[in-house]
Residue frames as a rotation matrix with the C-alpha (Angstrom) as fourth column:
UNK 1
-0.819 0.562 0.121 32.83
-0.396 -0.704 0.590 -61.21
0.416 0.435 0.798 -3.05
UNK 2
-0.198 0.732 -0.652 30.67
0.342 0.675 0.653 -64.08
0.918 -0.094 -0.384 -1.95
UNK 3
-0.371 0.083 -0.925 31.21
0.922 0.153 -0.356 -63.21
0.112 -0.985 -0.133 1.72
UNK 4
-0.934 -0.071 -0.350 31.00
0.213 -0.898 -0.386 -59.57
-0.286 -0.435 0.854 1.66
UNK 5
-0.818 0.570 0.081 27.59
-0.335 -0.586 0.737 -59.79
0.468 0.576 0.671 0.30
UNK 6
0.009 0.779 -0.626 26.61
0.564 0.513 0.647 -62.37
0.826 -0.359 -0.435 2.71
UNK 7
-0.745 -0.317 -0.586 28.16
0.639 -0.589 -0.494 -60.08
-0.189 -0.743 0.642 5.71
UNK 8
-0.934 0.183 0.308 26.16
-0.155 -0.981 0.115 -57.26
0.323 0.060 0.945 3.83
UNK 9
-0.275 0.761 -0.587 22.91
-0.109 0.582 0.806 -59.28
0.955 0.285 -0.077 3.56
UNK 10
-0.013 -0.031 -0.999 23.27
0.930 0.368 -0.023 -59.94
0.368 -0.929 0.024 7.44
UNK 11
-0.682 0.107 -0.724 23.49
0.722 -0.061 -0.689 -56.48
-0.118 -0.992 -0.035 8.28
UNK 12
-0.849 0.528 0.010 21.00
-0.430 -0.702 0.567 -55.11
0.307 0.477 0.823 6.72
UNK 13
0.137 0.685 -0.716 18.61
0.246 0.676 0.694 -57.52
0.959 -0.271 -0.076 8.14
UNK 14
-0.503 -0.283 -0.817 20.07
0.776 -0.564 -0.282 -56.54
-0.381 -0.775 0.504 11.66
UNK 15
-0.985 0.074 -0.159 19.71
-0.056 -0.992 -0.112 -53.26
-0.166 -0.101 0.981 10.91
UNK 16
-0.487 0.855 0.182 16.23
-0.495 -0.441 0.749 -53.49
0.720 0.275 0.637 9.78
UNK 17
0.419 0.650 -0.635 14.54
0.530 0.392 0.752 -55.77
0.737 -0.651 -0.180 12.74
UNK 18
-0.493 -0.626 -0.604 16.79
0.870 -0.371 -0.326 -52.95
-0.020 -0.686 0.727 15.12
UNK 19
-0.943 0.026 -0.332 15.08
0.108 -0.918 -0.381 -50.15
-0.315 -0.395 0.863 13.73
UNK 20
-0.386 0.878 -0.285 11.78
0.145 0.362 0.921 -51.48
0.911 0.314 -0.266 13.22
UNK 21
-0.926 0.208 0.316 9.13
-0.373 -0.361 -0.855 -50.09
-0.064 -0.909 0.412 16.28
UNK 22
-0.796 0.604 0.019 6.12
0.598 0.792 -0.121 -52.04
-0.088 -0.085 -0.992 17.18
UNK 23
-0.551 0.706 0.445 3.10
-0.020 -0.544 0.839 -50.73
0.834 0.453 0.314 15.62
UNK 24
-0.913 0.136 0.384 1.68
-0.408 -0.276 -0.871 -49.07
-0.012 -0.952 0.307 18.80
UNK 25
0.059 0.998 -0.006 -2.08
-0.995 0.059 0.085 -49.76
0.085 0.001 0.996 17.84
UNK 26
0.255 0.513 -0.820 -1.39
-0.623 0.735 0.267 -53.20
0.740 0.443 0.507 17.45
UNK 27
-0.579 -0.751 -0.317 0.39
0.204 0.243 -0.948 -53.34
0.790 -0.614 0.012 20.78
UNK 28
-0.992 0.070 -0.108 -1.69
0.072 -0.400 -0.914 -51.37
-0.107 -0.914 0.392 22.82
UNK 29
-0.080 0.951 -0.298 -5.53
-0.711 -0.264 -0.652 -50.55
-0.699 0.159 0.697 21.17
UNK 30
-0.952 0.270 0.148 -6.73
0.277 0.544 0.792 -53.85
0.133 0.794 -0.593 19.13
UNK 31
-0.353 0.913 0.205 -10.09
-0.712 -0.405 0.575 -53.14
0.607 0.057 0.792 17.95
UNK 32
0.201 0.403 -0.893 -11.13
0.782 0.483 0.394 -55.73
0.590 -0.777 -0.218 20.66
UNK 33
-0.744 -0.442 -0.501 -9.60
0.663 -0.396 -0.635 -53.52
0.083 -0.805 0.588 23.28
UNK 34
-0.909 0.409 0.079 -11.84
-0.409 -0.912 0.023 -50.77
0.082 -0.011 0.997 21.81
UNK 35
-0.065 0.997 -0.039 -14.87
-0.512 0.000 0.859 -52.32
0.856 0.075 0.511 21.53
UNK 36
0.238 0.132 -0.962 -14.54
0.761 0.590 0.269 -54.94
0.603 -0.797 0.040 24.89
UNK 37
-0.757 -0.603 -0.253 -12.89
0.596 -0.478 -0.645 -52.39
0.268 -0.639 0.721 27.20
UNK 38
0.305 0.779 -0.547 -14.98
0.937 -0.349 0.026 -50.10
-0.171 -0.520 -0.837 29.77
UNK 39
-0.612 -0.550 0.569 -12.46
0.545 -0.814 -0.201 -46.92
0.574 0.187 0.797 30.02
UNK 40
0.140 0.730 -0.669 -13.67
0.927 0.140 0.347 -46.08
0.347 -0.669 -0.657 32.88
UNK 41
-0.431 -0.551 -0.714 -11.81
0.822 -0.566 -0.060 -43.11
-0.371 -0.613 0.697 33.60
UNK 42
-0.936 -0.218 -0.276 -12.79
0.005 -0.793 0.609 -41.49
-0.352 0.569 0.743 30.58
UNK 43
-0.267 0.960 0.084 -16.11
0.624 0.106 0.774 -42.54
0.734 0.259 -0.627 30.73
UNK 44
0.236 0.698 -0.677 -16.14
0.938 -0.345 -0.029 -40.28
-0.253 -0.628 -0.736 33.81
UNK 45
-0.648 -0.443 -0.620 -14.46
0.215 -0.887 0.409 -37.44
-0.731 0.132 0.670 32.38
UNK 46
-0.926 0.289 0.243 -16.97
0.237 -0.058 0.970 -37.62
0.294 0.956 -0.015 29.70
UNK 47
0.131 0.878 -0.460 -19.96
0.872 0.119 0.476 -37.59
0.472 -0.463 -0.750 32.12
UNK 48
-0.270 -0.393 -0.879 -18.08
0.780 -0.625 0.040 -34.80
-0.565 -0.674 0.476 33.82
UNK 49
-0.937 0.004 -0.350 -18.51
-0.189 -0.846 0.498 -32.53
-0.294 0.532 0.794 30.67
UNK 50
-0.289 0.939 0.188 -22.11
0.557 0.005 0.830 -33.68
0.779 0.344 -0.524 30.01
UNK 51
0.037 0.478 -0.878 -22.75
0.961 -0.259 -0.100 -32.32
-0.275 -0.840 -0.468 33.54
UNK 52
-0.489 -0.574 -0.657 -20.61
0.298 -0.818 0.492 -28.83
-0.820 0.044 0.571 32.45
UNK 53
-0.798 0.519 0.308 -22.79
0.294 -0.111 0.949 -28.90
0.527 0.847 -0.064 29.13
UNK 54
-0.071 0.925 -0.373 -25.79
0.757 0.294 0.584 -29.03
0.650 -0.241 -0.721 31.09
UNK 55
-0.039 -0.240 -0.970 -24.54
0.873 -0.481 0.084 -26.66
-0.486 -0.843 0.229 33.68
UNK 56
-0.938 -0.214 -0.273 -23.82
0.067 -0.884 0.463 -23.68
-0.341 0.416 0.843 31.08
UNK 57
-0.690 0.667 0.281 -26.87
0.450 0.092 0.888 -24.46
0.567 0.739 -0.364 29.71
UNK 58
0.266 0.845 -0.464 -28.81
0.907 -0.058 0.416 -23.79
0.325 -0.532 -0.782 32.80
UNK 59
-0.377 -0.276 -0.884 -26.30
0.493 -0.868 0.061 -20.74
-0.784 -0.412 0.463 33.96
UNK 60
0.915 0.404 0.015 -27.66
0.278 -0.601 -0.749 -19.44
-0.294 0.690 -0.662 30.58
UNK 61
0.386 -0.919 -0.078 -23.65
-0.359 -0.228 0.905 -19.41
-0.850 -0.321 -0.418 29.70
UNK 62
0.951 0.248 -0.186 -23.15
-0.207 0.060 -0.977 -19.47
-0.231 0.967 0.108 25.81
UNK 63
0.078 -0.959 -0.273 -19.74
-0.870 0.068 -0.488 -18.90
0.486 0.275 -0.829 25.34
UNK 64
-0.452 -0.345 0.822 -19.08
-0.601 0.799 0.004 -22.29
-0.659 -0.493 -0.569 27.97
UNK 65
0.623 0.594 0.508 -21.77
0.038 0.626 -0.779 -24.26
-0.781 0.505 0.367 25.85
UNK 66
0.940 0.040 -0.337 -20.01
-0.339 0.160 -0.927 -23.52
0.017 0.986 0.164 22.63
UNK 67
-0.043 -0.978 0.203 -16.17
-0.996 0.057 0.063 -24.10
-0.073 -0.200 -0.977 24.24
UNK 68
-0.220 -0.124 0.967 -17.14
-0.548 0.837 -0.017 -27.25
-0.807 -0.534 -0.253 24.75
UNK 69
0.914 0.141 0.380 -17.67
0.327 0.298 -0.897 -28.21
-0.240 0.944 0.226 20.27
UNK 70
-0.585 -0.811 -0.019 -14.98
-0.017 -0.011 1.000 -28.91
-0.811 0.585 -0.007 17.94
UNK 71
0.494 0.855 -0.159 -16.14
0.048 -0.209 -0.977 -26.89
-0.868 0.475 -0.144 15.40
UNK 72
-0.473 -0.789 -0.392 -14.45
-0.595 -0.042 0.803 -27.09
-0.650 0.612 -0.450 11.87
UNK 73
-0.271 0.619 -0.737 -15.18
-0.962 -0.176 0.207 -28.52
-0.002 0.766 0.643 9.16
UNK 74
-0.544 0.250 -0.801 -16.18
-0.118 0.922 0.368 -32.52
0.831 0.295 -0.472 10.19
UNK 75
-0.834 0.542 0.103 -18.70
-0.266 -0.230 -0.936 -31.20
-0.484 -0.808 0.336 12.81
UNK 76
-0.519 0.848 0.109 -22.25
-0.016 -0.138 0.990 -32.14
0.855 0.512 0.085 11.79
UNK 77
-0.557 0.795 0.238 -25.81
-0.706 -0.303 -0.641 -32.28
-0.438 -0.525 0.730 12.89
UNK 78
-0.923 0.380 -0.062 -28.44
0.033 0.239 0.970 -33.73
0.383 0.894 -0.233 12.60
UNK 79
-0.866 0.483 -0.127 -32.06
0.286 0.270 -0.919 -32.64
-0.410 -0.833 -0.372 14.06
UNK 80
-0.299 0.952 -0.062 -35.55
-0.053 -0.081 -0.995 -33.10
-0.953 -0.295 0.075 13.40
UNK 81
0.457 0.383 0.803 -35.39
0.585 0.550 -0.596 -34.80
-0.669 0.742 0.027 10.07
UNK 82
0.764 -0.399 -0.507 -33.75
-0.588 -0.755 -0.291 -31.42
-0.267 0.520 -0.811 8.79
UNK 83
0.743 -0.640 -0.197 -30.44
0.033 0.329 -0.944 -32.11
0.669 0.694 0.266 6.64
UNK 84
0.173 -0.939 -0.296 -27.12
0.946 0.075 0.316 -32.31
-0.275 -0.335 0.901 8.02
UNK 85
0.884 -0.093 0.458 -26.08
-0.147 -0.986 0.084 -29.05
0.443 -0.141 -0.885 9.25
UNK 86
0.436 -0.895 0.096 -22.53
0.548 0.179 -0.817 -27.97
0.714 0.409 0.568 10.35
UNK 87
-0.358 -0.187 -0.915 -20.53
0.927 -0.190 -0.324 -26.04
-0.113 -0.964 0.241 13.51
UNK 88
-0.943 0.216 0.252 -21.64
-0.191 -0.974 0.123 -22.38
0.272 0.068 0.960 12.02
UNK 89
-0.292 0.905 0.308 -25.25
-0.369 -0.404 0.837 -23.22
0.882 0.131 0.452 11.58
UNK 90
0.225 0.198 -0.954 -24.89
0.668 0.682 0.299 -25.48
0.709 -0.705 0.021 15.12
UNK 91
-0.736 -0.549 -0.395 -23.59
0.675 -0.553 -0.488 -22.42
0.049 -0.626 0.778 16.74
UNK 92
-0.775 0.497 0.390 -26.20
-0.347 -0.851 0.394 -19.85
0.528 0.170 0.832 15.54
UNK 93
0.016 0.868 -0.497 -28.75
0.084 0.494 0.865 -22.29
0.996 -0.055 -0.065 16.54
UNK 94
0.072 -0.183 -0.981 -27.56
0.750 0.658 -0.068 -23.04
0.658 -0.730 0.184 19.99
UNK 95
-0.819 -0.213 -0.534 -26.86
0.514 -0.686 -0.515 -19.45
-0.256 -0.696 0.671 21.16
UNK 96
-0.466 0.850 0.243 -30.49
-0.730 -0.525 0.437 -18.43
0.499 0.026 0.866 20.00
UNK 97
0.031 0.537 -0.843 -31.88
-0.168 0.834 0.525 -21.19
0.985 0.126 0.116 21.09
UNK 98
0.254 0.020 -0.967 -30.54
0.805 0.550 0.223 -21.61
0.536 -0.835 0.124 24.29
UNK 99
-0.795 -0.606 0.034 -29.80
0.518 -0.708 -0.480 -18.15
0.315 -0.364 0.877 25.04
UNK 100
-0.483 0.872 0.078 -33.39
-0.361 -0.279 0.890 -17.56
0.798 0.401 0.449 24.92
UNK 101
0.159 0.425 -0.891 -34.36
0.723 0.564 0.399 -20.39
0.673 -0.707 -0.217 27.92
UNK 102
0.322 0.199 0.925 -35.47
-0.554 -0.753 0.355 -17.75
0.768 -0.627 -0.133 30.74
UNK 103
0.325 0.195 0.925 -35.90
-0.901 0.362 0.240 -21.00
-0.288 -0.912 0.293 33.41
UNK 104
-0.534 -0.187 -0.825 -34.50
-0.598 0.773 0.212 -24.38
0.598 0.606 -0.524 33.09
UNK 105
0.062 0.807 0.588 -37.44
-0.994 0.103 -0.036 -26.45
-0.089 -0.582 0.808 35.01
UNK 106
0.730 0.057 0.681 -36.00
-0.382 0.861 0.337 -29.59
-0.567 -0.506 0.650 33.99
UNK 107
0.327 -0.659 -0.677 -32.95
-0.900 0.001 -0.436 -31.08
0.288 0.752 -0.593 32.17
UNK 108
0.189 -0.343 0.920 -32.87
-0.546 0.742 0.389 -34.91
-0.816 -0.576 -0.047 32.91
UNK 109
-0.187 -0.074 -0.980 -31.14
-0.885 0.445 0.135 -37.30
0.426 0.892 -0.149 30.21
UNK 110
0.489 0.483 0.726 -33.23
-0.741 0.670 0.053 -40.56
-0.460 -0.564 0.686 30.88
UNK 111
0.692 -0.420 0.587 -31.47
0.517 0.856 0.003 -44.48
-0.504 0.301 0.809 29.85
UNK 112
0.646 -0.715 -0.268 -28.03
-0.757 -0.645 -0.104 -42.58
-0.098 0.270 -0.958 29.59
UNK 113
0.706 -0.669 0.231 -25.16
0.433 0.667 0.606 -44.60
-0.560 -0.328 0.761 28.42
UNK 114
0.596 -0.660 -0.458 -21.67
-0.657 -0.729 0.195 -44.13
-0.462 0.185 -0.867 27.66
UNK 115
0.832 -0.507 0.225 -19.36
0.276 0.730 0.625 -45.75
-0.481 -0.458 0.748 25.71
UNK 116
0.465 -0.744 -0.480 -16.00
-0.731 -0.628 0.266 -44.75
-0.499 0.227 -0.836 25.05
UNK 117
0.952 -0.242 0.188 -13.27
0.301 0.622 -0.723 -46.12
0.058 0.745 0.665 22.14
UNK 118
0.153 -0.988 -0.024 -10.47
0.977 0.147 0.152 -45.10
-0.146 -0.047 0.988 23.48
UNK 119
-0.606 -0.097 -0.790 -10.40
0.501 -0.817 -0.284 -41.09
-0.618 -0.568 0.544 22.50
UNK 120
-0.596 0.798 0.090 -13.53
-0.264 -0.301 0.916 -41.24
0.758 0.523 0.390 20.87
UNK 121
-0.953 0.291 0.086 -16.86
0.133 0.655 -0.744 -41.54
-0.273 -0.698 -0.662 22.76
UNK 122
-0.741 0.671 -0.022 -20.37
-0.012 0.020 1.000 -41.92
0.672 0.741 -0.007 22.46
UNK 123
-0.994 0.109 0.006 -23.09
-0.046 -0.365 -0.930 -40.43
-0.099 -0.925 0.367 24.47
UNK 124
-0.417 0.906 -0.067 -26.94
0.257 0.188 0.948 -41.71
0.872 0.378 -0.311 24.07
UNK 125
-0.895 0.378 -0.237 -29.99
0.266 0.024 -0.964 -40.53
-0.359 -0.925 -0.122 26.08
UNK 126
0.055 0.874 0.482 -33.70
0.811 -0.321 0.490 -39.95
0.583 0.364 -0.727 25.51
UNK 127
-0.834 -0.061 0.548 -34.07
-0.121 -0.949 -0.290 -35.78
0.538 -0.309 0.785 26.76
UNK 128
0.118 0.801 -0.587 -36.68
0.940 0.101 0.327 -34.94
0.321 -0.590 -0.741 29.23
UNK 129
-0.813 -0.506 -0.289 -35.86
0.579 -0.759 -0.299 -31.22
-0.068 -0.411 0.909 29.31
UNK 130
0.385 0.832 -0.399 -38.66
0.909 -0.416 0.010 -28.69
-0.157 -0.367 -0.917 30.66
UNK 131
-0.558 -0.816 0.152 -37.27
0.826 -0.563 0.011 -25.58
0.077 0.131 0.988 29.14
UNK 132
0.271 0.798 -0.539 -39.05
0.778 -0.511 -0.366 -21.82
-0.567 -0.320 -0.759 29.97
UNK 133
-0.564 -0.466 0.681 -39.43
0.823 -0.383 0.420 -19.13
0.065 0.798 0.600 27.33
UNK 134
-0.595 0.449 0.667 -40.67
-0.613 -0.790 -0.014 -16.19
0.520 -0.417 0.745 29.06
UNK 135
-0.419 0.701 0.577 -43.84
-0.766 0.069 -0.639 -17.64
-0.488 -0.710 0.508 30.17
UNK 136
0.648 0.343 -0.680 -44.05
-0.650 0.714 -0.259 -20.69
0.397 0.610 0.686 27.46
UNK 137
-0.044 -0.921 0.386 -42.85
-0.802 0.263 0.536 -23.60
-0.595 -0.286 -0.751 28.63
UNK 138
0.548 0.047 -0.835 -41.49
-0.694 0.583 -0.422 -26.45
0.467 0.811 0.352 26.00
UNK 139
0.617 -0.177 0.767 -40.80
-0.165 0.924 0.346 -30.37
-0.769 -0.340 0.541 26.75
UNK 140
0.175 -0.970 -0.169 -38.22
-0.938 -0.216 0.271 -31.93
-0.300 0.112 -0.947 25.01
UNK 141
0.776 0.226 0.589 -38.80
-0.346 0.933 0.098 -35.65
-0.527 -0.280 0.802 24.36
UNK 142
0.467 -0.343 -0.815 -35.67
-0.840 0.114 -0.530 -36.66
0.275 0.932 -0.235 22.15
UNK 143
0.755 -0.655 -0.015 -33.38
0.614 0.699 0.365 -39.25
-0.229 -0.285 0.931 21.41
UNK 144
0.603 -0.759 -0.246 -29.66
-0.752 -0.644 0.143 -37.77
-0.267 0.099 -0.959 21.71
UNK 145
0.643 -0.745 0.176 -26.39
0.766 0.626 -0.147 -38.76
-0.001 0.229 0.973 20.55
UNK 146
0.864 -0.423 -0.272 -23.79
-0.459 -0.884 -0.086 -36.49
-0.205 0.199 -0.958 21.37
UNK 147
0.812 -0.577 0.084 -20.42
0.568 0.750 -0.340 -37.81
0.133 0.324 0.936 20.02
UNK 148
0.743 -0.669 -0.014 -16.95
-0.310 -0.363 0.878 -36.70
-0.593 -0.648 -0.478 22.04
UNK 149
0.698 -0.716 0.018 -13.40
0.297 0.266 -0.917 -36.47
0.652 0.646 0.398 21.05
UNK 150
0.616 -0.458 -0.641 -10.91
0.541 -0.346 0.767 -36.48
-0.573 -0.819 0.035 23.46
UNK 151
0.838 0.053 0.543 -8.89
0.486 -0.525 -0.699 -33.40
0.248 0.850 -0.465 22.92
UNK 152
-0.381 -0.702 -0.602 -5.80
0.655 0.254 -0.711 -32.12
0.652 -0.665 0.363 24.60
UNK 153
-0.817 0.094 0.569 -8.33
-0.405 -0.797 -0.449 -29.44
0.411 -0.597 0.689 25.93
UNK 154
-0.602 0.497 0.625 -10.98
-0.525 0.343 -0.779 -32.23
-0.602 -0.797 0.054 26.70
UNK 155
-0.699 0.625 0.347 -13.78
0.631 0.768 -0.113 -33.95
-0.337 0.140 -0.931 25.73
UNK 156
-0.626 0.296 -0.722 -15.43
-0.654 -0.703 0.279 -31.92
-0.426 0.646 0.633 22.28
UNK 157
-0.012 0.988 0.155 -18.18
-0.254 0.147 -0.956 -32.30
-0.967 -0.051 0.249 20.54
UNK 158
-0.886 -0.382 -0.265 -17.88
-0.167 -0.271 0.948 -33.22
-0.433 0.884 0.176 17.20
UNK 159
-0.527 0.850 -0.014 -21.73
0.426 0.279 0.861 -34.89
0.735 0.448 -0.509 16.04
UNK 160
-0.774 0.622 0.119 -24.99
-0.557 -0.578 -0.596 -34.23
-0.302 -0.528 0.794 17.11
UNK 161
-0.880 0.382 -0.282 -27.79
-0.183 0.275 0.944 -35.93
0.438 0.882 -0.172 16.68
UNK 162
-0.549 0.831 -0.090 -31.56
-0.288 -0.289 -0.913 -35.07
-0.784 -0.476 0.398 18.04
UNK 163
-0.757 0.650 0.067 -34.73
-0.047 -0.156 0.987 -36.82
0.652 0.744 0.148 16.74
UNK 164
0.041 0.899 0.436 -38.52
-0.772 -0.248 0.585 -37.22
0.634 -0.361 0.684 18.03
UNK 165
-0.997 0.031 0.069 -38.96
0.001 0.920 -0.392 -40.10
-0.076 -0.391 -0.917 20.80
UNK 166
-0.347 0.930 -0.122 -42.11
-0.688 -0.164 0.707 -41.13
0.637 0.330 0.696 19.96
């Protein structure tokens, strides 16, 4: 009896360090990795879709602007001191708002940086955008934050955040 329980004891142990799988994060993404790492690639694929933001923005191309948010329900906002707003009221806004710009006369994001976390990223810039409304034209001065998930259809929006540079 004595043996068959060491025998059992033994292969259960086997069996469990056999079908035990190395905890990928702790193999592959330590939170060093995320925070020390560049991720370069995806820092350019992320710059790529700021450009493609910016681009629809100037083609006057709503539907492309909004493809590019992961709307649902852990989208927010946040601009001009206003509460925390969500992807509906971030949509309505954005296609009046920007559907409206007649001329884009300038659209430059000044002390951009990126930094990515692996398939999260994080996009900061002060705004310099020169934007034409019929014959009004409005400056822009902000700070931005535009926060990215990688997605299997790309790099989405999921935050916002716009306030005064002063």
């Amino acid at each position: 009896m004595k043996k068959i329980l060491i025998y059992s004891i033994v292969l259960f142990t086997v069996f469990v360090f056999v079908s035990c799988e190395d905890d990928p994060v702790s193999t592959t993404t330590t939170p060093s990795n995320l925070i020390d790492d560049e991720f370069p690639e995806a820092k350019q694929e992320v710059m790529e879709t700021f450009g493609a933001i910016a681009q629809s923005i100037k083609d006057g191309d709503m539907d492309k602007l909004i493809s590019y948010h992961a709307y649902g329900p852990k989208f927010t906002e946040f601009k001009d001191g206003l509460p925390r707003n969500g992807g509906v009221d971030n949509e309505a806004y954005e296609r009046q708002l920007f559907g409206s710009v007649t001329e884009v006369v300038a659209f430059n994001a000044n002390d951009l940086q990126i930094a990515v976390y692996g398939d999260v990223a994080n996009l900061t810039f002060h705004s310099d955008f020169q934007l034409k409304f019929g014959e009004d034209l409005v400056v822009v001065n902000n700070q931005i934050t535009l926060l990215f998930v990688k997605t299997d259809d790309g790099w989405k929006l999921v935050h916002e955040h716009h306030s005064p540079l002063n």
